[in-house]
N, C-alpha and C positions, 0 to 999 in steps of 0.2 A: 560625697556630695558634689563637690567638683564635675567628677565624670556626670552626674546626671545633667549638670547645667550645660555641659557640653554635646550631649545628647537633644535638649532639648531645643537648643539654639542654634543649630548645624545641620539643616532639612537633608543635605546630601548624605550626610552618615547613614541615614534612614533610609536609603534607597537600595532598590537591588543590587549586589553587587556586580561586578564588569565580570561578562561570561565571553571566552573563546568559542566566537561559531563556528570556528574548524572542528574543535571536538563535539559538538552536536550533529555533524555530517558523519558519515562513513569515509574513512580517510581513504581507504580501497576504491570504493566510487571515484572517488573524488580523482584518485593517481590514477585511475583507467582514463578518464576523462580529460586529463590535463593531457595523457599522453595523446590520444587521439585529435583533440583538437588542443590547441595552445591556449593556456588563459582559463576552456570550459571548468576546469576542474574547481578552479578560486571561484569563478561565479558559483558555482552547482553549492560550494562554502558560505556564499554569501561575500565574500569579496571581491565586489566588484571594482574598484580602483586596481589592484593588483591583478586581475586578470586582464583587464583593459588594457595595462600597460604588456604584460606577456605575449596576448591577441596578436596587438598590432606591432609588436617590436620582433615574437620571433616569426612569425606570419610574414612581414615584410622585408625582413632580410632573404627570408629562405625564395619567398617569389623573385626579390633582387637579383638575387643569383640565379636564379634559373632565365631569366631574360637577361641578363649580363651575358649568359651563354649561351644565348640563340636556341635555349630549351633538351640541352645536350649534355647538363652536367650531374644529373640525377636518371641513374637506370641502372639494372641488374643487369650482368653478365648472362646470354642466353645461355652458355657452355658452363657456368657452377651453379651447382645445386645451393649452396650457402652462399649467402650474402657477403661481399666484401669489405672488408674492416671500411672503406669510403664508403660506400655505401649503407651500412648497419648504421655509422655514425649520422648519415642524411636522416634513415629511417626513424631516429628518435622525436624528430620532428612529428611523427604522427600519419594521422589518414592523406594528407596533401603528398607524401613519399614513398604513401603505400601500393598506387600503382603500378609504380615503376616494377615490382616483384610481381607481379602476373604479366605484366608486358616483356618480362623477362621469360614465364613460363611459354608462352602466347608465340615470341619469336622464334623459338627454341621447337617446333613443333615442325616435322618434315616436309609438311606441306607448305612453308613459310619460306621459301628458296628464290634465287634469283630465274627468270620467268624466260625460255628457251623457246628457241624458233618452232622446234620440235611439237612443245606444249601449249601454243596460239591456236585454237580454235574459232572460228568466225575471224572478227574482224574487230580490234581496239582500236579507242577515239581516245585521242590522251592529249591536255592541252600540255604545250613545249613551250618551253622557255631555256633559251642558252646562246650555243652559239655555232655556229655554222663554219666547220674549219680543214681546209684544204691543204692535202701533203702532196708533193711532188713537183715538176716541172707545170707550170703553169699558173701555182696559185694563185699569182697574184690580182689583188680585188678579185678573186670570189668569194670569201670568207666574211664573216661579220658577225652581230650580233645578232638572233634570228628569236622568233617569237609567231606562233601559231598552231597549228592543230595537226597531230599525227594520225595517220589513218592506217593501223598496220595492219597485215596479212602475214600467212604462212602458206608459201607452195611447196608445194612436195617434187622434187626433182627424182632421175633416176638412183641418184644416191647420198642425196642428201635434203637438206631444205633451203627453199632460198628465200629473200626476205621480197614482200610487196605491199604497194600502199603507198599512197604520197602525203608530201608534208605541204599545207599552203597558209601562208602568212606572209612573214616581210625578213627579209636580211637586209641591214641596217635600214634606208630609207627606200627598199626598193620591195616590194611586192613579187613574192613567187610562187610558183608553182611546180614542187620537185616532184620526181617519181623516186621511189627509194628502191633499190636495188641491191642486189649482193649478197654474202651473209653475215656481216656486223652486225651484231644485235646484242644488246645486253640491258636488259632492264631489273631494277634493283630487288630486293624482297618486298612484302606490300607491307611488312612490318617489321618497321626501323627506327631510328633517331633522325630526327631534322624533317621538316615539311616538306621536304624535296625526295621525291624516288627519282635517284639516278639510271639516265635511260642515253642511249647511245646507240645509233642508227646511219646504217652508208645509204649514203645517195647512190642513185644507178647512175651510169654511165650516158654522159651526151657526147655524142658524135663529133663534137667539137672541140671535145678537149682534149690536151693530152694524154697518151694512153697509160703513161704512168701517173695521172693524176687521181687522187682521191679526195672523195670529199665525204666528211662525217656530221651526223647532227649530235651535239656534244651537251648533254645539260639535264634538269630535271622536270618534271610533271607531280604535280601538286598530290601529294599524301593528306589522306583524313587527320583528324585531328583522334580519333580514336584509335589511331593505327600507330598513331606518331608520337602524341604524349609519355612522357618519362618512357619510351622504349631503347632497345639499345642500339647507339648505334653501329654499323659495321665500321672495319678499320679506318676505310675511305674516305667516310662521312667524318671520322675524326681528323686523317689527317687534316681535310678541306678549313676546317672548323678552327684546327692549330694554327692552321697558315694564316689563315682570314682575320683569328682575334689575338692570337699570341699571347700576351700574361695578361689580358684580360680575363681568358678563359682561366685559368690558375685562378685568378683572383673571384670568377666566378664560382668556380668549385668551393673555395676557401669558407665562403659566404655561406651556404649552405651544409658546410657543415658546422660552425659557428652557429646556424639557429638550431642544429641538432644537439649540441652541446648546451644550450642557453636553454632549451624544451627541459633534459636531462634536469636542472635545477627547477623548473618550475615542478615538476612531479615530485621531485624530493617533498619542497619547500608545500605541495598540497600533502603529503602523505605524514610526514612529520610535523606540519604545523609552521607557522612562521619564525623566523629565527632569530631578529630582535624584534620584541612586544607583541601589540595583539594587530599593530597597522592598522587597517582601516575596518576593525572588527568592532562592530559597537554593542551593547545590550538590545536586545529581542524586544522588549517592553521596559517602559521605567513606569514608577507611578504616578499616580496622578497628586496634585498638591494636597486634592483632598483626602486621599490614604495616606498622604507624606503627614498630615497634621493630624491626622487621626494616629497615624502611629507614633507621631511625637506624643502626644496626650495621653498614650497611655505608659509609653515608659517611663515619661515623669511624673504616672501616679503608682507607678512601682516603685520609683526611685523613690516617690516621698512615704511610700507601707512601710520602703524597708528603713527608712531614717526615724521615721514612729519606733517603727519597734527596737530597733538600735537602742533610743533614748528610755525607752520604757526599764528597758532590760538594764541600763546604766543605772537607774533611778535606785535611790538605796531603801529596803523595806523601812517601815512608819513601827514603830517599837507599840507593844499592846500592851496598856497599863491595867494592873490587876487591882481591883480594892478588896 
């Protein structure tokens, strides 16, 4: 009797009970999903507060790091076939890390080389930025910081090639107009690490200078952003990068693999379910008060059949008198 009164006077007992919408999803879905983007997985479950927090927590550490590092601390080695234990650990992160392994494939490809006098046909326009720097007796103030537009050639001499084209813009505050000359030349591969394709170019000889004087253009020309994203850099680019940011760069690395290792639990944690309670997992439907009182009504007209018949069955038989 008890239990019915308590049945009938406690609406919540009568409601549907609390169901896990992680096991309603595909948990496989769900671990591809979280791998690929961080977070998708718990939404695709229906938890959205715990995705939301994965989203933007391992999403922004991992971009953290990569601009901490001037965009240089996520790429695949063009010379291994398999991924680098640093690098495998970035890749858990997902689609955002997954470039960098074709960009790996991409620079690794023979025609991807550093770009020879030899192999200049027509004529490149390449905007420069760097600096303008003189070796030998004489240099003094001609060198500076120089900024403008290269205009290179390739002549074919009797036995070799020689470089042509001029450069015109400014070295420090002064406006020029060089002819380049000689055969210095070095321009970087067109797919690499850092914005920057390192390019480096002699100036030709003026009649005025010392004859042991040299003078180089020293600096880079702006790389696409499809050419440059998560690719790998050459060693060069790395020293530059060491020297430039020093245990920032370490600490940028560190970052990014930290959101790889933090990705790594959010896929567990979709594939196995949550690890204490259900979070922010609620019932799909509850009912309505009017099915809550409907169902209260009629258990406590079961409750009260079975209390009839209880008391019937207790009742002792009536004795049948004979005359």
């Amino acid at each position: 009797m008890t239990e019915s009164k308590t049945n009938a006077t406690s609406p919540e007992l009568a409601m549907e009970p609390h169901r896990a919408l992680w096991l309603e999803a595909n948990p496989w879905i769900a671990g591809v999903l979280a791998f690929l983007i961080p977070g998708a997985g718990h939404f695709y479950q229906g938890r959205w507060f715990k995705g939301t927090i994965y989203f933007f927590c391992i999403l922004g550490t991992f971009l953290g790091g990569m601009k901490l590092g001037d965009g240089m601390v996520v790429y695949h080695k063009a010379d291994t076939r398999l991924p680098t234990v640093w690098y495998a650990t970035q890749l858990l992160t997902g689609a955002v890390a997954l470039p960098a392994y074709f960009q790996g494939l991409r620079a690794a490809q023979p025609a991807n080389r550093p770009l020879e006098l030899s192999s200049i046909s027509g004529t490149l326009n390449l905007p420069f930025e760097g600096e303008l720097k003189a070796i030998g007796p004489g240099r003094e103030g001609v060198g500076g910081p120089a900024k403008g537009t290269l205009t290179i050639t390739s002549e074919r001499t009797a036995f070799s090639y020689e470089l042509g084209g001029r450069f015109v813009g400014t070295v420090g505050d002064r406006e020029v107009d060089l002819p380049l000359g000689g055969s210095r030349f070095l321009l970087a591969p067109q797919i690499g690490g850092g914005s920057g394709r390192a390019i480096e170019v002699s100036i030709g000889r003026n009649p005025n200078d010392h004859p042991d004087l040299q003078r180089l253009l020293i600096g880079s020309t702006p790389r696409s952003f499809m050419d440059s994203f998560e690719a790998p850099p050459d060693q060069q680019s790395l020293n530059d990068v060491y020297r430039r940011l020093g245990a920032r760069y370490d600490m940028a690395v560190v970052f990014t693999l930290i959101a790889g290792l933090l990705n790594l639990f959010a896929i567990w944690d979709c594939v196995e379910g949550p690890a204490y309670g259900f979070g922010d997992e609620q019932p799909r439907t509850a009912p309505s008060s009017e099915n809550a009182a409907a169902t209260i009504a009629t258990e406590a007209t079961s409750a009260n059949s079975a209390t009839n018949s209880e008391s019937r069955a207790a009742k002792p038989a009536q004795a049948v008198l004979k005359t």
